[in-house]
N, C-alpha and C positions, 0 to 999 in steps of 0.2 A: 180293455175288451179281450184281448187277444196274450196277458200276462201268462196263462196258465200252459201255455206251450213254448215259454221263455225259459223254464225248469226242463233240465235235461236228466235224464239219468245215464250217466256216464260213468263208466270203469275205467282204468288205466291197466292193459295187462299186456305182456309180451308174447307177440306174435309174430313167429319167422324170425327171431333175433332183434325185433322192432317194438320201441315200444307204441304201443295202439291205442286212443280211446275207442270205446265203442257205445253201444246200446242194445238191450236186449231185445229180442222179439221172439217171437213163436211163428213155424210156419208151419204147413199138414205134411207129414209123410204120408204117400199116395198109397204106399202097398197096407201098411197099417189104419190107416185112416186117424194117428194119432196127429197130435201136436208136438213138435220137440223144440228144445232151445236152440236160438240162435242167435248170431250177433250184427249185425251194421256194423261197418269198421271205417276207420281212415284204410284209404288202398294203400299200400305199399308198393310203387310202382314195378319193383323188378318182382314183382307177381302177380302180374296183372293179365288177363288172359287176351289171347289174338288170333286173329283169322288161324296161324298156326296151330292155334287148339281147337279151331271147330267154331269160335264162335264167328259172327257176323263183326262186326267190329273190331278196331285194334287199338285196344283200350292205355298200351303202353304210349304207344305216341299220338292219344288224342289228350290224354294225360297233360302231358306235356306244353298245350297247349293257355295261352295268356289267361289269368286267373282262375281256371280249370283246379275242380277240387273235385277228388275221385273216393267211390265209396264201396267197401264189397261188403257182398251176405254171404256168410260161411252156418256152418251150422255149430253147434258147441262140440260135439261127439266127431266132425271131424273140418276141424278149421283150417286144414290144411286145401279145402276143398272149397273153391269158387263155387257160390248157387245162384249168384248173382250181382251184376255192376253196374255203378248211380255214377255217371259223370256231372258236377252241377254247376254253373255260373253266374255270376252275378252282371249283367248287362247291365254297362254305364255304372258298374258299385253302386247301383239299387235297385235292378231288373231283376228279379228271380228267374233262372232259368234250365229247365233237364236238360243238358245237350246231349247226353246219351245215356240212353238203360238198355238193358238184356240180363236176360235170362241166360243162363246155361244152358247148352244144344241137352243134356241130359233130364234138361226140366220141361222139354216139350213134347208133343205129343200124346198120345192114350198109357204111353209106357215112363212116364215123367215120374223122376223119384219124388219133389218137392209139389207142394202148392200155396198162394201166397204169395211167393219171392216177387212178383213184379208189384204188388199191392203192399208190401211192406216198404219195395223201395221210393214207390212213388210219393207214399205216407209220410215218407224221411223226409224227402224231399218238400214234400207240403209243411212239415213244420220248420224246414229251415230256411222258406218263403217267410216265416214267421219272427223267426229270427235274425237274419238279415237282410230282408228286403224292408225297404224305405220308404217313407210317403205315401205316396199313395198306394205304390206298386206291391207293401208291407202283406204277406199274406196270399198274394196271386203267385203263381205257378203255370209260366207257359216253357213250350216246347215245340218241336218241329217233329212231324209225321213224315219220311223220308221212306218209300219201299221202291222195288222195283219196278212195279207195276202198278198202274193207278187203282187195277181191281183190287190188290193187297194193299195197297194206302187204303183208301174208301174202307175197307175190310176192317183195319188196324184202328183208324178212326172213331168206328164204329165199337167198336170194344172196348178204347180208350173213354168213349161217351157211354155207353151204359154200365159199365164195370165203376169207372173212377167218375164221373160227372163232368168229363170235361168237355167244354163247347168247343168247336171250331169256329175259326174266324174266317169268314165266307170270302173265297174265291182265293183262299192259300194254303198253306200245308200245316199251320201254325194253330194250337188250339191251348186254353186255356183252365186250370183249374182254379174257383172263386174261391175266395176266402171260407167262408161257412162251408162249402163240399170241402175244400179239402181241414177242414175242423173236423167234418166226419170222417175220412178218410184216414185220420191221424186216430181218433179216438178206435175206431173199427180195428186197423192193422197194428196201432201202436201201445193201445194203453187196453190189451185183448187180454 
């Protein structure tokens, strides 16, 4: 049912002195209104971005963390440049799970260069629910909604469920994308 998102299309190219698989994708330049290339990559940890650069997370040492597999979006034209980061787990080795994404502080906002980055990485993410999640759990994608405040959780939520399809699971922070949304979710941001 689910074979046609077991084909990856994957490159091997050298990045930062490392070598990287990746995947293509396209995201919108905001000032242009165009589409430009860009790639998913394995992270490379000693460039991975942290509170120290503006972002909200410290992606080096959650990295780090028991079966934690880290993921960045750079653009082609300048890869030297984080646009966005997928941290992904597998619970119990057959839970699929996002344990952290973000955007780039530069991709937020009215004055945001990027758009897309958090729906291409969610998309990655949903097809590698696909790929290695197990049994039952083959295909689901959950996550934890963590803000400061419950009116920006609730907020977050909220965006999370109309933008990507994902439900929450009532009376926790935890919310899930189904097999079939996140099919569309892959087909939409990955196969664009």
């Amino acid at each position: 049912m689910y074979n046609y998102y077991t084909f990856c299309i994957i490159k091997v190219v050298y990045l930062w002195g490392n070598e990287v698989c990746f995947m293509r994708v396209q995201i919108l330049q905001v000032s242009t209104n165009e589409h430009v290339e860009a790639w998913i990559a394995d992270g490379i940890t000693n460039r991975l971005p942290s509170m120290h650069d503006g972002w909200r997370f410290n992606f080096p040492r959650h990295a780090k963390s028991r079966g934690a597999k880290t993921y960045v979006l750079v653009t082609a034209e300048t890869p030297d440049i984080i646009e966005g980061c997928l941290i992904y787990k597998m619970l119990d080795d057959n839970q699929p799970y996002m344990a952290f994404i973000e955007i780039a502080p530069h991709n937020l906002g009215k004055d945001r260069r990027y758009d897309l980055v958090a729906g291409c990485l969610i998309a990655f993410a949903c097809r590698l629910s696909f790929l290695l999640g197990r049994g039952p759990y083959r295909g689901w994608l959950a996550f934890d909604v963590q803000e400061p405040t419950e009116a920006d959780q609730l907020k977050l939520m909220a965006v999370y469920s109309r933008k990507y399809k994902a439900v929450g699971i009532p009376d926790t922070t935890s919310m899930l994308i189904k097999p079939e949304d996140g099919e569309q979710l892959i087909e939409h941001y990955l196969n664009a």
